[in-house]
DRENLUMRO-766434 format. One record per residue (C-alpha): x, y, z. Coordinates in pm, whole numbers. Layout:
% residues N
(atom (X Y Z))
...
END
This chain:
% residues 307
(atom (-4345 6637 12703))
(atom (-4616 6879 12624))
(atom (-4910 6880 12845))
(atom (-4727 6691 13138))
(atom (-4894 6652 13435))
(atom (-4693 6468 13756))
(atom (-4883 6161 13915))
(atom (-4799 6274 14254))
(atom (-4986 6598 14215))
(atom (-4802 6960 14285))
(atom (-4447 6925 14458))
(atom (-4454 6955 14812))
(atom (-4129 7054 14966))
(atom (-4074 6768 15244))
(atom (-4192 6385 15113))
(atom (-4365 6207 15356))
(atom (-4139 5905 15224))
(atom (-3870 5870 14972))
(atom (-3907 5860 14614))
(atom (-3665 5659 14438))
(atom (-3672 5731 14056))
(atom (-3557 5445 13853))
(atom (-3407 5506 13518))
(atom (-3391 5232 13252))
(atom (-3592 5002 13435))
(atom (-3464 4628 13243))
(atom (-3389 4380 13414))
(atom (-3154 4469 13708))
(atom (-3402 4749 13765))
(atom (-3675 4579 13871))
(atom (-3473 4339 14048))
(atom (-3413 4640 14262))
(atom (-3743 4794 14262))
(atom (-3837 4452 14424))
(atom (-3594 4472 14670))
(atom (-3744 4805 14712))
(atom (-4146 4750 14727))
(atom (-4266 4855 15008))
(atom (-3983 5110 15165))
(atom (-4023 5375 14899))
(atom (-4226 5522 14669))
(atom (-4103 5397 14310))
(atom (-4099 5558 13965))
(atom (-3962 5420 13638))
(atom (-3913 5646 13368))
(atom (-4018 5449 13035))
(atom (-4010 5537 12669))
(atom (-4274 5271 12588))
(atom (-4618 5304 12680))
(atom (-4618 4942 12635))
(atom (-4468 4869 12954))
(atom (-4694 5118 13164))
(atom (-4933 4825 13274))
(atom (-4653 4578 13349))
(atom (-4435 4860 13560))
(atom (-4774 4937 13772))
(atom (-4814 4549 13830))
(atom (-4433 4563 13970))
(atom (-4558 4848 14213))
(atom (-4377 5127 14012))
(atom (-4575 5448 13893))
(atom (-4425 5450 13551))
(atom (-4352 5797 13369))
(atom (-4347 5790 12986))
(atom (-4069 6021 12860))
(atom (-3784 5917 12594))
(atom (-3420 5996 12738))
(atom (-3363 6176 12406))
(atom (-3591 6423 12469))
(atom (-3443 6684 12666))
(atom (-3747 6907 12713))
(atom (-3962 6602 12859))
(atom (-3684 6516 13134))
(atom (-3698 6874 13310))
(atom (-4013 6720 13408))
(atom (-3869 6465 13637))
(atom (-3707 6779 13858))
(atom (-3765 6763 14200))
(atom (-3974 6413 14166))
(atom (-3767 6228 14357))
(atom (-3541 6184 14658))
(atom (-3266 5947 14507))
(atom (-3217 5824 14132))
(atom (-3116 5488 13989))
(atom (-2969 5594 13677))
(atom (-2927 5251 13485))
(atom (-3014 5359 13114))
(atom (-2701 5261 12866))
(atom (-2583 5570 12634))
(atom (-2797 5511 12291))
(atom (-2538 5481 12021))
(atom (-2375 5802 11872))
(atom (-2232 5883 11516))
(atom (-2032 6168 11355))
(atom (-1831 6414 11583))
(atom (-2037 6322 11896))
(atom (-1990 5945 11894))
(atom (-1821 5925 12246))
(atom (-2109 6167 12400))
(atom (-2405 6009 12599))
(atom (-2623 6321 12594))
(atom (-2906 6130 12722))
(atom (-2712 6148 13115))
(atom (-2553 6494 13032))
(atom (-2946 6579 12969))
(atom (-3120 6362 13277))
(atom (-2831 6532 13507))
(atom (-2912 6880 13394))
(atom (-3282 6770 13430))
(atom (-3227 6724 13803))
(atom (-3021 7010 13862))
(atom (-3362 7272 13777))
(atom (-3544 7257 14101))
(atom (-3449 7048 14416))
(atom (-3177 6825 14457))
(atom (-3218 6436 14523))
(atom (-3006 6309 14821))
(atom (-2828 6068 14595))
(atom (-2819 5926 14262))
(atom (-2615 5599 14158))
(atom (-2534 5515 13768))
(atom (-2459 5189 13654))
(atom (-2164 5214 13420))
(atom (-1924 4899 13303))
(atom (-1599 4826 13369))
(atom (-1492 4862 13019))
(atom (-1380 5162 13113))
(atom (-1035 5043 13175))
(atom (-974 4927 12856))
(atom (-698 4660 12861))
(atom (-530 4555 13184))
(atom (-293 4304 13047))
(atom (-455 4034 13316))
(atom (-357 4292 13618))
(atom (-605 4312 13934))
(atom (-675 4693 13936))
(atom (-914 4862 14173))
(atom (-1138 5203 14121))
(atom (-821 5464 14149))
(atom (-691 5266 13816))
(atom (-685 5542 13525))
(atom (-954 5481 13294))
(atom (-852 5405 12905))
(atom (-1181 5333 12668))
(atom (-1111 5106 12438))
(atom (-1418 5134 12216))
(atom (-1676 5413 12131))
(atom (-1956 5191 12412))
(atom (-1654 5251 12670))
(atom (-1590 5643 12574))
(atom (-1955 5732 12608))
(atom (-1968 5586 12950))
(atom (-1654 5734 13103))
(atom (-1842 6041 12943))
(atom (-2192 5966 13136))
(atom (-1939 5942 13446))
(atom (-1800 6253 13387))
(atom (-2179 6452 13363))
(atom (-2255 6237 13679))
(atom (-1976 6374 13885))
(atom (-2043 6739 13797))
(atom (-2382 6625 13963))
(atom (-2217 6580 14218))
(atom (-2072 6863 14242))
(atom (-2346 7024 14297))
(atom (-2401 6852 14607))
(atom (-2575 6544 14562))
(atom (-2416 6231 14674))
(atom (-2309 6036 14352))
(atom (-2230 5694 14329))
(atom (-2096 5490 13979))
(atom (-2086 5134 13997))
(atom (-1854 5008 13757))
(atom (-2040 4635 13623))
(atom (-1842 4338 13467))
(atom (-2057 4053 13284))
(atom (-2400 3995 13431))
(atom (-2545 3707 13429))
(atom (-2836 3487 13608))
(atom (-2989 3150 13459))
(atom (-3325 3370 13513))
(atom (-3227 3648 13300))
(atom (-3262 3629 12905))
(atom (-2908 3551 12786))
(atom (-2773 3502 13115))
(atom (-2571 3219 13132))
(atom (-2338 3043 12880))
(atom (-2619 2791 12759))
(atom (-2682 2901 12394))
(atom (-2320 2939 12303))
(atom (-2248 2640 12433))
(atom (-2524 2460 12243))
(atom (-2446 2669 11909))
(atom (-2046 2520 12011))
(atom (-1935 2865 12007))
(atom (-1537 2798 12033))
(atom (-1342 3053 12323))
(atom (-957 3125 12292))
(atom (-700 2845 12390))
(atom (-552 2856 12708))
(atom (-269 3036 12649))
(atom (-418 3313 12477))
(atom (-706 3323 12671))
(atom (-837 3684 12904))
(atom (-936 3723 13210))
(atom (-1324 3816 13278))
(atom (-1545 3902 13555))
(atom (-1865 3882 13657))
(atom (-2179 3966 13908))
(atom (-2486 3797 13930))
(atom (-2799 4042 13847))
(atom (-2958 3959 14225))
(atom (-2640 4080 14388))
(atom (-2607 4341 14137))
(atom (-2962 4503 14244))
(atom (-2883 4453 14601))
(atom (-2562 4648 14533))
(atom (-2734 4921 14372))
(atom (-2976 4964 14648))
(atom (-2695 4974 14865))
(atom (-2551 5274 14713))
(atom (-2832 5427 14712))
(atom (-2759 5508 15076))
(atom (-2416 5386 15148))
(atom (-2086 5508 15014))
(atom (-1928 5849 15006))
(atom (-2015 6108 14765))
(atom (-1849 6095 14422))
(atom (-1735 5740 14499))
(atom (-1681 5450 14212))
(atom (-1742 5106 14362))
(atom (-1664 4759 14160))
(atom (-1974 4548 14156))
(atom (-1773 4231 14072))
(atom (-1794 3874 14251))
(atom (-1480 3691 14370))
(atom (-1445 3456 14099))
(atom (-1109 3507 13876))
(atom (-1151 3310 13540))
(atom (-990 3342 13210))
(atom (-1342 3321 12931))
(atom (-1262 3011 12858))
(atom (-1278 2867 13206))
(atom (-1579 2985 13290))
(atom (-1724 2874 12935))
(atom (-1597 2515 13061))
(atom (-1732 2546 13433))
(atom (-2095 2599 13268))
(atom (-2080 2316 13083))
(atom (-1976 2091 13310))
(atom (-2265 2209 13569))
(atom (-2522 2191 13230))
(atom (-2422 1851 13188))
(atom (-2291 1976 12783))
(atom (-1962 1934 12575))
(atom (-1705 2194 12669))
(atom (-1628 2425 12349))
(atom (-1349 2394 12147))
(atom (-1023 2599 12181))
(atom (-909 2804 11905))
(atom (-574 3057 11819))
(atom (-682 3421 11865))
(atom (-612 3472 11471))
(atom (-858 3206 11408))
(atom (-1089 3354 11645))
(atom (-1024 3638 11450))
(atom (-1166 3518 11171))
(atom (-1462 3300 11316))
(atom (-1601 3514 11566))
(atom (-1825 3872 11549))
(atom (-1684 4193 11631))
(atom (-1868 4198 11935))
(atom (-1756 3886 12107))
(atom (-1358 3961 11978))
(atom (-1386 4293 12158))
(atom (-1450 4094 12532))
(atom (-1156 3837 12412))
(atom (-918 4137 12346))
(atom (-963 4329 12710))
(atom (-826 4190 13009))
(atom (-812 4223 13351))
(atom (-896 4130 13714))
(atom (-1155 4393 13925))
(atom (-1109 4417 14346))
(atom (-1420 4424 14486))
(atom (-1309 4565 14873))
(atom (-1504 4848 14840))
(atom (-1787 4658 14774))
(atom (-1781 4508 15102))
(atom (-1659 4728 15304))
(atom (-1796 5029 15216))
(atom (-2159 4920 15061))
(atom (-2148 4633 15308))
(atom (-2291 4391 15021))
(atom (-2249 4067 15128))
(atom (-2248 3850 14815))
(atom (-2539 3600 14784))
(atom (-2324 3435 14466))
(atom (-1975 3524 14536))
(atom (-1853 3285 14292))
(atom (-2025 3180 13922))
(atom (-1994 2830 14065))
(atom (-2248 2880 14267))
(atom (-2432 3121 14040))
(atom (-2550 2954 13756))
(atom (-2723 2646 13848))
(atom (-3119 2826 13995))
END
């Protein structure tokens, strides 16, 4: 970004306190800037100047640079002292459509001057592809399934030649998020729209973390955890869709949904929704615990989803 100037003035070699750059500041960001406010210094990197007043408000200083833009990013070198690297890939086409060149460019970015400490990304457990239903923890072999899930295990890959260079990398591999105080969080709309979810028999495991406990997680790993370590930020619940679609209507007080064959499902439902009904599988959460020491607020989504 031509004509860049950094708010903090030249770069002095020791911080008197840390600086924790947040990347893709939605949601679960600011959920963990909050959980933040007050023990660090906090910067969001934002591509809209729209949000500039509201990230100040939150007690971020807010840095307008677009992810795409490689030459703006080598701006953000030696800003900060650890990096919450939340920003999904933006969607590719052609020959590159399972590269996310916005990390490969942010991790290059960071590499120019020096170091942070640490930096966690928030990737998905898509990654895994298809489990057939199993309970697999973080030394399962990855398998995309779908060009979103290739261009994350690629992000992973650009974050672990981070660390390589020795700063203390952490992915956290997210399930479903949800929280009744999040836009889209819970079950309500397809429930009221009678969106139908695979019969029993049929039916796929899913799993979940609430978007409090995720923050709190990625704070966590912000210090916690060894280097180049993957961590499942996943509660405790196991659930087939279709259960959990139930469950939230039965705490909403509204008619469970009705159960359809897979081929009708087929036929009825978008692309998008078909892709979650056609991966299965079951994600251990021990590291969580014992090695980030989260203790979850919502372990289940019976507790979760009523405020």
């Amino acid at each position: 970004m031509p004509g860049f100037n950094s708010p903090f003035g030249s770069r002095p070699t020791r911080f008197r306190r840390e600086r924790v750059l947040v990347v893709g500041c939605g949601d679960v960001g600011l959920r963990a800037a909050r959980a933040l406010r007050g023990r660090v210094r906090l910067i969001a990197l934002t591509s809209s100047p729209d949000r500039v007043a509201a990230l100040r408000l939150a007690g971020l200083t807010p840095i307008v640079a677009d992810l795409d833009d490689a030459a703006a990013l080598r701006r953000l070198s030696g800003l900060a002292t650890r990096v919450l690297h939340l920003a999904p890939p933006a969607r590719a086409e052609g020959a590159r459509w399972w590269r996310d060149d916005r990390t490969t460019a942010l991790v290059r970015a960071l590499r120019l001057r020096t170091l942070p400490a640490a930096l966690v990304y928030g990737s998905t457990s898509g990654v895994y592809g298809d489990c057939g239903g199993a309970r697999i923890d973080e030394t399962r072999t990855v398998r995309p399934a779908t060009p979103r899930a290739h261009r994350r295990v690629d992000a992973e890959r650009a974050v672990r030649w981070l660390g390589r260079a020795g700063v203390a990398t952490r992915i956290l591999r997210i399930p479903g998020i949800y929280a009744p105080d999040r836009e889209g969080g819970t079950p309500r709309e397809r429930l009221h729209k009678r969106t139908p979810v695979l019969r029993a028999e049929e039916d796929v495991y899913t799993n979940h973390i609430h978007a409090d406990d995720l923050a709190r997680a990625c704070v966590a790993a912000l210090w916690r955890g060894g280097p180049q370590r993957v961590f499942h930020v996943s509660d405790d619940s196991e659930l087939r869709i279709g259960d959990y679609v139930d469950l939230a209507a039965d705490l909403y007080g509204l008619p469970r949904p009705p159960r359809i064959a897979r081929e009708e499902a087929q036929a009825q439902l978008p692309l998008s929704q078909i892709s979650f009904m056609s991966e299965s599988r079951r994600l251990d959460n021990t590291r969580l615990k014992r090695e980030l020491r989260v203790r979850l607020r919502h372990p289940t989504v019976a507790t979760g989803l009523v405020p």
